[in-house]
N, C-alpha and C positions, 0 to 999 in steps of 0.2 A: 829684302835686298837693298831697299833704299837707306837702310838705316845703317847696311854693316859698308853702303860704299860712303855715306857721310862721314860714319866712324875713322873709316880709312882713312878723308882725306885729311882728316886733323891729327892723324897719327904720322902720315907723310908729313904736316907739316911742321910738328911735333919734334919728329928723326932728324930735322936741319941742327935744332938746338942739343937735343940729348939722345944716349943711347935708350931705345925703348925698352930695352930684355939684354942691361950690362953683365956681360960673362961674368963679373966678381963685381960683389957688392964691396963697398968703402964704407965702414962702419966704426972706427977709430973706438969709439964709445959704445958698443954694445949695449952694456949699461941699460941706457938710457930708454932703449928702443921695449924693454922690458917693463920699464914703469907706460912707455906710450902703448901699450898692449893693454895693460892694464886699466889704462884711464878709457877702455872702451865701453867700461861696464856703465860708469857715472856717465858716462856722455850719449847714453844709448835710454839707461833711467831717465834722466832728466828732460832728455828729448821727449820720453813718450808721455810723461806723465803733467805737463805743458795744459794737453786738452781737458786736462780734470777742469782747470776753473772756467772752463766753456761748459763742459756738459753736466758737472753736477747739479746745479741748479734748473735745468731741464729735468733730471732725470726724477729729483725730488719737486719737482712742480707739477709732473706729471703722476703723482700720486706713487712712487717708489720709494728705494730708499733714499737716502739723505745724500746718498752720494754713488757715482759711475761703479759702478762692478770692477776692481782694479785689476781682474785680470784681464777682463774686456780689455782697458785703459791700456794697458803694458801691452798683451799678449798683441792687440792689434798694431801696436808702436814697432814693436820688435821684430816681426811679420814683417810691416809695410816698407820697412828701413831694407830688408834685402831688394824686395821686389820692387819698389823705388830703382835702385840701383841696377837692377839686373835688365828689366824693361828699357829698350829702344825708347825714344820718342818722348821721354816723360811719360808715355803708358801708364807708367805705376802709380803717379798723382791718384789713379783713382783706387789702390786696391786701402787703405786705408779707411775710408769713406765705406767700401764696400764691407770691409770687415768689422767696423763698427755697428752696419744695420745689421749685420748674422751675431751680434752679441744680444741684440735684440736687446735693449735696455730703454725701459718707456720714455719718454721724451724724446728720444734720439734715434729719427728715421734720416731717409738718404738727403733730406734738403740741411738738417741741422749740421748733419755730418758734413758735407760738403763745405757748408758756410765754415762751420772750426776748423776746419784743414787750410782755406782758401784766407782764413783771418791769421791763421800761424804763417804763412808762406809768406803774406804782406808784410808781417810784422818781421819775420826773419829778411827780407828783403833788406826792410830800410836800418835794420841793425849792421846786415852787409856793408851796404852803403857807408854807413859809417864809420866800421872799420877800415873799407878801403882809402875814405881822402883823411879820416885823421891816422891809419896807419903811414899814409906817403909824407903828410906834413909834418910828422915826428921822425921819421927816416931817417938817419944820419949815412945811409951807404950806398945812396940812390948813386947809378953810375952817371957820370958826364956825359957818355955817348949814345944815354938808352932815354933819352928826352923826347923823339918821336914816340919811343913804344910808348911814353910815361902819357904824352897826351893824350894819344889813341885810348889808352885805358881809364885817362880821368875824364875823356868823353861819352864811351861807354857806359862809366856808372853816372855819369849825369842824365844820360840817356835812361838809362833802368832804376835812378832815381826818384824820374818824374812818373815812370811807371808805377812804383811802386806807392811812390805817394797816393797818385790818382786813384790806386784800388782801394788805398784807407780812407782816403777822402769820400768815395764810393759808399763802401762799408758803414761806416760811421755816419754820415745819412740817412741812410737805410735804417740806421739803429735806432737813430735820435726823431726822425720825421718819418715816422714807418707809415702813417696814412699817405702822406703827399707821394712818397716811394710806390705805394699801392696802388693808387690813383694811376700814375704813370705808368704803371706794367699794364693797368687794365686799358687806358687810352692806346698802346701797342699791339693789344692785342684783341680788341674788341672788335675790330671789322673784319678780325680773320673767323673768330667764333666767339660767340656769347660766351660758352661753356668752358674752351678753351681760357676765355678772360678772368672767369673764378675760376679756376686751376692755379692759373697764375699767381693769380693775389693769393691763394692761399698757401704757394709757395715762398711769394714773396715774406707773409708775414711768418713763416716756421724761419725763413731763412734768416731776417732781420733777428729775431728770437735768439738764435745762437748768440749772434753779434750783441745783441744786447746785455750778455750777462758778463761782457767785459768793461759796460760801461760804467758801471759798479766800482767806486775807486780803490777799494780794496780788493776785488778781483783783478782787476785791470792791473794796478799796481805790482800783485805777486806773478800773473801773467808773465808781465813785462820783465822781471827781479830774472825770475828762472830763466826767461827766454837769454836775457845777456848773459847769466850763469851757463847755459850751454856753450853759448859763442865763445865763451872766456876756457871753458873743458877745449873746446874744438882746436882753437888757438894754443893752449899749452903745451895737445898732444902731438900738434905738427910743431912748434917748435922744439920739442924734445927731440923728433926724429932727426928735424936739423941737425942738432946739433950731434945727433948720436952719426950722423953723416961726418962728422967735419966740417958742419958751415955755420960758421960763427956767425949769426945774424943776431939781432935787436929783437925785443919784443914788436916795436912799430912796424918793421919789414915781417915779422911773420904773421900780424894780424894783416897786413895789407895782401902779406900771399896767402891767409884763409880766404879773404874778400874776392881776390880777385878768382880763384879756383873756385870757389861757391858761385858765383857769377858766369865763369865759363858752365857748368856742367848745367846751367839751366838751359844750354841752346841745345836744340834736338839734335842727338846723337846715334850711336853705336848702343847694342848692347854692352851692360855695366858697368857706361861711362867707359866706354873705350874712345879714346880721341879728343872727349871733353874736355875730360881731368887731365891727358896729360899734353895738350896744347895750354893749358889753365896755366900747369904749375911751370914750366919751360917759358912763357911768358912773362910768368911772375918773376922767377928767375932770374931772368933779365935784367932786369931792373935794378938788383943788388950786387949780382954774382959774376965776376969775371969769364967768359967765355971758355977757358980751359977750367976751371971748374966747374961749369955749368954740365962739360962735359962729363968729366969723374964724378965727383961727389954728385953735382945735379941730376945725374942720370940714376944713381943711386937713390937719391931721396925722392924721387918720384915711381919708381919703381916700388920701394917699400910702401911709402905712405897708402900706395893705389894698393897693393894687396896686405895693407891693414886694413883700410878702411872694409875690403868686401869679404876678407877672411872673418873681421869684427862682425860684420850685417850678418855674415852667415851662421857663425856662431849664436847670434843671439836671437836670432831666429829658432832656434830648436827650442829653447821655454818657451816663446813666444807663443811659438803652436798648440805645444802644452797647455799653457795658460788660456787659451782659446776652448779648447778641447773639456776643457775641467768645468770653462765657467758656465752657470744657470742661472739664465735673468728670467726673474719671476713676471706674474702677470699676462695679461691678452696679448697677442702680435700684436706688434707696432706699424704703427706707417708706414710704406715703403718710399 
């Protein structure tokens, strides 16, 4: 209840700027909306397949094969990408993590998983980040009278910049100084219980373990390569619907309105992303788009993008499952 009256209230606030459910779509360019359909497949591959160079190296450390069971890889990427979406509250942060320990692939129990999800989130974070203030500062069609909204949102991501940073900064200690990291879980938690305190540490070091196999500058590097490769899919595919709307925007304005939508839909929400996304993009909006547009076209291009984006998850959720279903990871149980 709490999550469909949150949902609510950002779709009320949402309804000031655009229509949420426009009787007739404004699609000038069809076209175009057809290649953005299609780029759902490479931007949903590439999404999933990110966590290979986190758990391969686990997987074959731990005496398996050389490399992640790919369908394990994808099938739980393709999976988690719905139920991401469709779960209230970020909920779904965990079904990923959870569908990776039921692939059961050696190396890789619920701390490693955890760690690789929670290192991609950071890393997608401060890539956000960066398309929002260098999307704004290459802008050419920032409006004159949307300068409160502009600060409000360059304070925001300064705000979930230093978040974001602090989790890498976190991470990356953890990776680099994993005894002094260990030490410190065990001084928190040694006067609640001895046992309790190696639990700890021995989480701690599965978890640093993830993180460490991006420190590797050749992993780390193709990590990082793919991770902007998505952003750049993500980015192309909403500016195509733009434009397949009638809204003539810049490359800079539509990476700034992926940043800034990717951004809203991290605050707890509605069921999938009702409210988030579309207070996000009516925001974003703003900022470019004159007000009678924002109502036509803009009501339009929010409308579509919101049921591509979960017509997309839901779609590729059916191999996903498949691919779940098919895979056999050899070997004893794994860690839970």
């Amino acid at each position: 209840m709490l999550s469909l009256a949150g949902g609510g209230v950002f779709l009320w606030l949402a309804s000031h700027r655009i229509d949420l459910w426009p009787t007739s779509l404004e699609l000038p360019r069809p076209e175009l909306l057809w290649v953005a359909a299609a780029l759902h497949v490479p931007y949903a591959v590439v999404r999933a397949m990110r966590l290979g160079y986190v758990f391969d190296p686990l997987v074959a450390g731990a005496g398996g094969p050389s490399r992640m069971d790919r369908r394990v890889l994808y099938g739980s990427g393709f999976v988690s990408f719905l139920v991401l979406m469709v779960l209230p509250f970020k909920l779904g942060e965990l079904s990923r993590p959870l569908l990776l320990v039921k692939g059961r692939q050696p190396g890789v129990g619920m701390a490693e998983s955890i760690s690789g999800v929670a290192t991609e989130r950071v890393v997608d974070g401060l890539i956000i980040c960066a398309m929002l203030f260098g999307g704004l500062a290459l802008a050419s069609q920032t409006r004159a009278d949307a300068l409160g909204e502009l600060a409000d949102v360059q304070h925001a991501g300064r705000l979930l910049l230093s978040v974001f940073a602090i989790g890498l900064g976190v991470l990356v200690w953890c990776a680099i100084d994993l005894e002094r990291a260990a030490a410190l879980a065990r001084r928190m938690t040694q006067r609640v219980s001895p046992r309790l305190a190696d639990d700890v540490v021995a989480l701690t070091h599965r978890f640093a373990g993830a993180v460490r196999t991006l420190i590797q500058m050749r992993r780390g590097s193709a990590f990082l390569a793919w991770s902007v490769i998505y952003w750049v899919i993500t980015t192309l595919q909403l500016w195509l619907v733009l434009a397949a709307c009638g809204l003539e925007l810049g490359a800079a304005e539509a990476s700034a309105i992926v940043a800034i939508v990717g951004l809203s839909i991290q605050l707890p929400g509605g069921p999938a992303q009702a409210g988030t996304f579309q207070i996000g993009a009516s925001l974003a909006l703003a900022l470019f788009v004159a007000d009678d547009a924002i109502a036509s076209a803009g009501s339009s291009f929010t409308a579509v993008m919101y049921l591509l984006q979960l017509l997309g998850a839901l779609v590729m959720a059916v191999p996903g499952v498949a691919l779940m279903a098919a895979s056999r990871a050899p070997g004893p149980p794994l860690q839970p």
